[in-house]
BANU-769383 format. One record per residue: z, x, y of N, C-alpha, C, O in turn; residue in three letters. Coordinates in steps of 0.05 Angstrom, whole numbers, padded with zeros to 5 digits, always signed. Atoms other than C-alpha are relative to their C-alpha. Example, Ala and Ser with C-alpha at 12.3 -4.5 7.8 and 13.67 -1.06 7.14 Angstrom:
// residues 2
+00000+00018-00024+00156+00246-00090+00000+00018+00024+00013+00039+00024Ala-00001-00016-00024+00143+00273-00021+00014-00015+00022+00018-00005+00044Ser
***
This chain:
// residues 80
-00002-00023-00017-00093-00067-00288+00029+00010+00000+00047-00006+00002Unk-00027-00011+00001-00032-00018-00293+00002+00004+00030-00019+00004+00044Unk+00000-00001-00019-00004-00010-00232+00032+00023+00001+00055+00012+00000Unk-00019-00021+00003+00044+00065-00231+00012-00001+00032-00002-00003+00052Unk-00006-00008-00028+00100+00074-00172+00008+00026+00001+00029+00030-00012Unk-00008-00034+00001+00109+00150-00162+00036-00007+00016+00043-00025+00031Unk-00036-00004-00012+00194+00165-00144-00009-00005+00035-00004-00025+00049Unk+00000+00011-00028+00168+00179-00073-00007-00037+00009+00009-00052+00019Unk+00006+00022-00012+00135+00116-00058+00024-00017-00006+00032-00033+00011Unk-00031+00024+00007+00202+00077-00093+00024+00013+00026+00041-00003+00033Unk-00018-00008-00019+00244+00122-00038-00017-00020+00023-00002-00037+00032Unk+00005+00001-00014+00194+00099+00011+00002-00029+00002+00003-00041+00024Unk-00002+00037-00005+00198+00021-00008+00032-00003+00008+00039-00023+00021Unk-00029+00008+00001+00275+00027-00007+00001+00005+00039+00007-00012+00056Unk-00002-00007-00032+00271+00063+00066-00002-00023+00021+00013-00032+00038Unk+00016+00025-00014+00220+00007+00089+00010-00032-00009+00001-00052+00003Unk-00010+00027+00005+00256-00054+00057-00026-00015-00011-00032-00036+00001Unk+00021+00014+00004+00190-00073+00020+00009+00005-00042+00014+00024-00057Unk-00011+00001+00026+00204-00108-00050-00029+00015-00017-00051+00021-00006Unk+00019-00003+00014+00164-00089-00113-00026-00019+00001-00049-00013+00006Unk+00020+00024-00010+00129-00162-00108-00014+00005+00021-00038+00007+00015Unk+00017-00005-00022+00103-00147-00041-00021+00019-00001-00045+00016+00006Unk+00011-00029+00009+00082-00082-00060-00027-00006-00018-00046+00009-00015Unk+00017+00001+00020+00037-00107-00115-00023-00023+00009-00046-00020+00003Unk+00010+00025-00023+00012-00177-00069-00013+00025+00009-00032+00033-00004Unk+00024-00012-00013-00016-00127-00025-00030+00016-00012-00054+00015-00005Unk+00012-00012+00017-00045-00084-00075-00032-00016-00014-00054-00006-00019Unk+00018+00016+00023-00081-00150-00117-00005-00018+00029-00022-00035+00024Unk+00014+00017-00021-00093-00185-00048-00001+00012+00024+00007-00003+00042Unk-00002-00008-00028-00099-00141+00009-00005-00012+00017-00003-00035+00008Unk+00013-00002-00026-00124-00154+00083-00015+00009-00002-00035-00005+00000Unk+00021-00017-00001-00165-00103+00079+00000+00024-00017+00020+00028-00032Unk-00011-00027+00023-00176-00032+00039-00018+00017+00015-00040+00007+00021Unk+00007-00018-00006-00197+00027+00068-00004+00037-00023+00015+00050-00032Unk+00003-00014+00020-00226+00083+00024+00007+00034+00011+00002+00037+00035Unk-00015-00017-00010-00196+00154+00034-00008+00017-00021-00017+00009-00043Unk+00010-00023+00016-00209+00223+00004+00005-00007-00028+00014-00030-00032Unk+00004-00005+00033-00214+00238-00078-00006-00034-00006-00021-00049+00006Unk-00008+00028+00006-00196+00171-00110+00018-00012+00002+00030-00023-00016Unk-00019+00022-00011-00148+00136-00057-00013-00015+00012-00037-00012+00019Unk+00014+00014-00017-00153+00077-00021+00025-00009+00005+00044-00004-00009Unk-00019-00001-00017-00109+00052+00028-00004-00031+00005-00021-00043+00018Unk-00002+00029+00008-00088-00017+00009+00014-00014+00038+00029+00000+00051Unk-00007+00002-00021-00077-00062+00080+00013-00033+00000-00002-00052-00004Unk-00007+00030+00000-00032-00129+00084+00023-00002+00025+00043+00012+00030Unk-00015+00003-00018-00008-00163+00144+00033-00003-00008+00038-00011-00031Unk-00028+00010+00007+00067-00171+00141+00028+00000+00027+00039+00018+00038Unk-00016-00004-00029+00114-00195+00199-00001+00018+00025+00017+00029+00037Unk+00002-00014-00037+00085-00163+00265-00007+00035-00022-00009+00057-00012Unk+00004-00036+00011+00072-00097+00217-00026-00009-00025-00033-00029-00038Unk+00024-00004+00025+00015-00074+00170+00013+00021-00021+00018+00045-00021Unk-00017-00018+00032+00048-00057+00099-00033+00016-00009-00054+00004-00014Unk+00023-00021+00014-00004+00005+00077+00007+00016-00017+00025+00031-00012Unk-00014-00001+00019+00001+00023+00009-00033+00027-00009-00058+00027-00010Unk+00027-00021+00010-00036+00091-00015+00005+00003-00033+00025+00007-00048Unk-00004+00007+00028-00059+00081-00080-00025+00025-00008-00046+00029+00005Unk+00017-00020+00021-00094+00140-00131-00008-00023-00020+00008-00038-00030Unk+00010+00014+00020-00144+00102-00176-00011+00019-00018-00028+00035-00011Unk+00016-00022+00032-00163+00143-00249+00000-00015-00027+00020-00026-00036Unk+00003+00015+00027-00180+00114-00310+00015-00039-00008+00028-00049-00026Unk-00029+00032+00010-00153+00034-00299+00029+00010+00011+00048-00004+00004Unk-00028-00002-00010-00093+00062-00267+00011+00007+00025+00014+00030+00031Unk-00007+00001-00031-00070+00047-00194+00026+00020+00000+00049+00013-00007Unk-00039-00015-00003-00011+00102-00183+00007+00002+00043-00005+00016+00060Unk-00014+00008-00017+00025+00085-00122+00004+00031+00009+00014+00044-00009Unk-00003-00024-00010+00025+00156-00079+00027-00006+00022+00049+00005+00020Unk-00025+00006-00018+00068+00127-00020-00002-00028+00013-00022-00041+00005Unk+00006+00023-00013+00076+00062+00027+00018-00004+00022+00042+00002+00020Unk-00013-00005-00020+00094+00051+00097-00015-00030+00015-00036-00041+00010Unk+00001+00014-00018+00096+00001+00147-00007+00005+00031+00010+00015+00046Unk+00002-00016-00013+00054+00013+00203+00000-00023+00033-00005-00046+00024Unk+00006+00005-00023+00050-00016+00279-00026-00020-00006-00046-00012-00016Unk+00029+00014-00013-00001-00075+00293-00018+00012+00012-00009+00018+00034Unk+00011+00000-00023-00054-00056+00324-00011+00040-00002-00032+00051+00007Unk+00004-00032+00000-00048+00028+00306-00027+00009-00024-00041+00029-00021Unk+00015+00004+00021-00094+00009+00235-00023-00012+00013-00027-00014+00038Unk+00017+00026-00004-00151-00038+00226+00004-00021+00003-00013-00038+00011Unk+00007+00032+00001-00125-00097+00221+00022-00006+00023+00043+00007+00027Unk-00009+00009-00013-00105-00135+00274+00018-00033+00001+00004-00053-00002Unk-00012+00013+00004-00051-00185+00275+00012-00027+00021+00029-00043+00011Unk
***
């Protein structure tokens, strides 16, 4: 599986302090995945008191990384 990070989402890991490793852990082992308009899905992994959510475009074998944010316990699905 390729796995593409668009510029934004690399601004948005730098913002959020979330390494590439993490980024890709959540991706190949989520928490959970939530499916979202066209062909995203909204990758979900616990991570210190926060839910790392990672919006991923799937097309042809190729995950491209749209953006990723760290959200509030408790504001998502998953509960922590």
């Amino acid at each position: 599986m390729v796995i593409e990070i668009t510029d934004h989402a690399r601004e948005r890991m730098q913002k959020y302090a979330v390494m590439e490793e993490t980024l890709k852990d959540a991706i190949n082992n989520p928490d959970s995945t939530v499916k979202s308009y066209d062909d995203r899905t909204i990758y979900q992994k616990k991570l210190n008191g926060y839910v790392l959510r990672v919006i991923v475009e799937e097309n042809k074998g190729i995950k491209r990384v749209i953006t990723v944010y760290k959200a509030r316990s408790g504001r998502h699905e998953i509960q922590i």
